[in-house]
C-alpha positions in Angstrom: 0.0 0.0 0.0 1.4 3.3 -0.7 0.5 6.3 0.8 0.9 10.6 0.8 0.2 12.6 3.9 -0.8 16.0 3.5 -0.2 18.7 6.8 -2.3 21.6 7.9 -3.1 23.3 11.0 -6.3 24.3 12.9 -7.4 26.6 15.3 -10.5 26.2 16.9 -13.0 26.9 20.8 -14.8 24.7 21.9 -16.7 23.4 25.1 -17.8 19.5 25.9 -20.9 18.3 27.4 -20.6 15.1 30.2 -18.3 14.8 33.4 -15.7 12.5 32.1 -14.4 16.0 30.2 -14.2 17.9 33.3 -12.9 21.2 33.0 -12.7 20.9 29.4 -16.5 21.3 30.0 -16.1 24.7 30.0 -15.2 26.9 26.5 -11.6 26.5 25.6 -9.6 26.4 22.5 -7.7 24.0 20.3 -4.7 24.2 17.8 -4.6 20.9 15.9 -2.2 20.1 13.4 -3.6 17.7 11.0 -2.1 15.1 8.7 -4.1 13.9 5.7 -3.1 10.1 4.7 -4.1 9.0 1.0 -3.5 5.3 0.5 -3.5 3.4 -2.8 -2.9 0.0 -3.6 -0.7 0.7 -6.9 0.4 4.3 -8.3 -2.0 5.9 -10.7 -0.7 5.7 -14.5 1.8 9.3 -13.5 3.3 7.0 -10.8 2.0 9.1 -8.2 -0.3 8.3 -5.0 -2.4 11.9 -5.1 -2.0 15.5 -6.6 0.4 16.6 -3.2 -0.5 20.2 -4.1 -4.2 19.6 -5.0 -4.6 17.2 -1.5 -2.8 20.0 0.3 -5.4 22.8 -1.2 -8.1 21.2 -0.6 -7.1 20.3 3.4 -6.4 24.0 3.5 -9.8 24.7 2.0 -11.9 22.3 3.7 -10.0 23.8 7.1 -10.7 27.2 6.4 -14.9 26.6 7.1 -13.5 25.7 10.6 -10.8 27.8 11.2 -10.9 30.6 14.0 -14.6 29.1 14.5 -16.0 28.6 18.0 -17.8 25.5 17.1 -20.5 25.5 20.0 -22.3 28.1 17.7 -21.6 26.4 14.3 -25.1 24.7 13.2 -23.3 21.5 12.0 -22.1 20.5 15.4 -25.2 21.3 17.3 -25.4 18.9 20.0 -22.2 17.2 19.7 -19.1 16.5 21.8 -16.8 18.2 19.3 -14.1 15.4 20.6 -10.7 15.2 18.6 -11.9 11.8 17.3 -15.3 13.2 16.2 -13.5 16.3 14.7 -11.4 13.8 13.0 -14.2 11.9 11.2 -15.6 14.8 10.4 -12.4 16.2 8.6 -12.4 12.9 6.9 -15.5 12.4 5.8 -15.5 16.0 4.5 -11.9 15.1 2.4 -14.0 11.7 1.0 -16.5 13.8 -0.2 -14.1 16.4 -1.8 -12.4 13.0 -3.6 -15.6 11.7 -4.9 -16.4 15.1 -6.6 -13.0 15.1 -7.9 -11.5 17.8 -6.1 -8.0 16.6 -6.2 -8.4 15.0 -9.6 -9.5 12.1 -11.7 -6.8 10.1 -10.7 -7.8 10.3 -7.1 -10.6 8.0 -7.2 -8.6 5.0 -7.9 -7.7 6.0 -4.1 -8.1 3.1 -1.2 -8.5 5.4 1.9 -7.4 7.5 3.9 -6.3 8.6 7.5 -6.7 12.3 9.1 -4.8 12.8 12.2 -5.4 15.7 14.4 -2.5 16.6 16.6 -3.5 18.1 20.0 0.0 18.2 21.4 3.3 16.7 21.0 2.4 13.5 23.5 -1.4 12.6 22.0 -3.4 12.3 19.0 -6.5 10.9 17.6 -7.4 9.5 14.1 -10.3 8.5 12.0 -9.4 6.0 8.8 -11.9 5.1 6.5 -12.4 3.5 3.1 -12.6 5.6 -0.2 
């Protein structure tokens, strides 16, 4: 399997619902630095995984609807624990879709998967992998 990881950053507030968050229950912020993982089983016919420029303009893109955002008043997270593995998914999920429509290029739908990782600190992560 061969894969291409793409880097961006994120700066978000946020609060949590539920005890087991304790005083990240109250409104706090978030830098995230986020690593986009394209797998493919075999290189596409320019020997290539992914477009690195198109898979890094399209993370940047996608991030930008979130950036600088306090997302306990943004209407697509209304409700939810805005976790580093939900915002993960999320991330992901949005990339997927941005594949389908061919965002980063024809090539890119002969893609497998991919992985987003969201960085929190030095010492812990979370990541969401899913099929393409």
């Amino acid at each position: 399997m061969y894969s291409v990881t793409v880097r961006d950053h994120l700066m978000i507030a946020h609060s949590f619902r539920g005890e087991v968050f304790g005083p990240a229950q109250r409104l706090h912020g978030a830098t995230y630095v986020i690593d986009a993982t394209f797998r493919r089983l075999e290189l596409d016919a320019d020997n290539i995984v992914v477009d690195i420029g198109r898979a890094a303009e399209t993370l940047h893109a996608l991030l930008a609807d979130l950036n600088y955002r306090n997302l306990d008043d943004e209407p697509a997270f209304a409700g939810v624990n805005t976790s580093t593995e939900a915002l993960a998914r999320v991330i992901a999920d949005r990339l997927a879709d941005a594949v389908h429509a061919g965002e980063l290029g024809e090539a890119a739908r002969g893609l497998a998967g991919l992985t987003v990782t969201l960085h929190e600190s030095h010492i812990a992560w979370a990541s969401y992998e899913r099929p393409l």
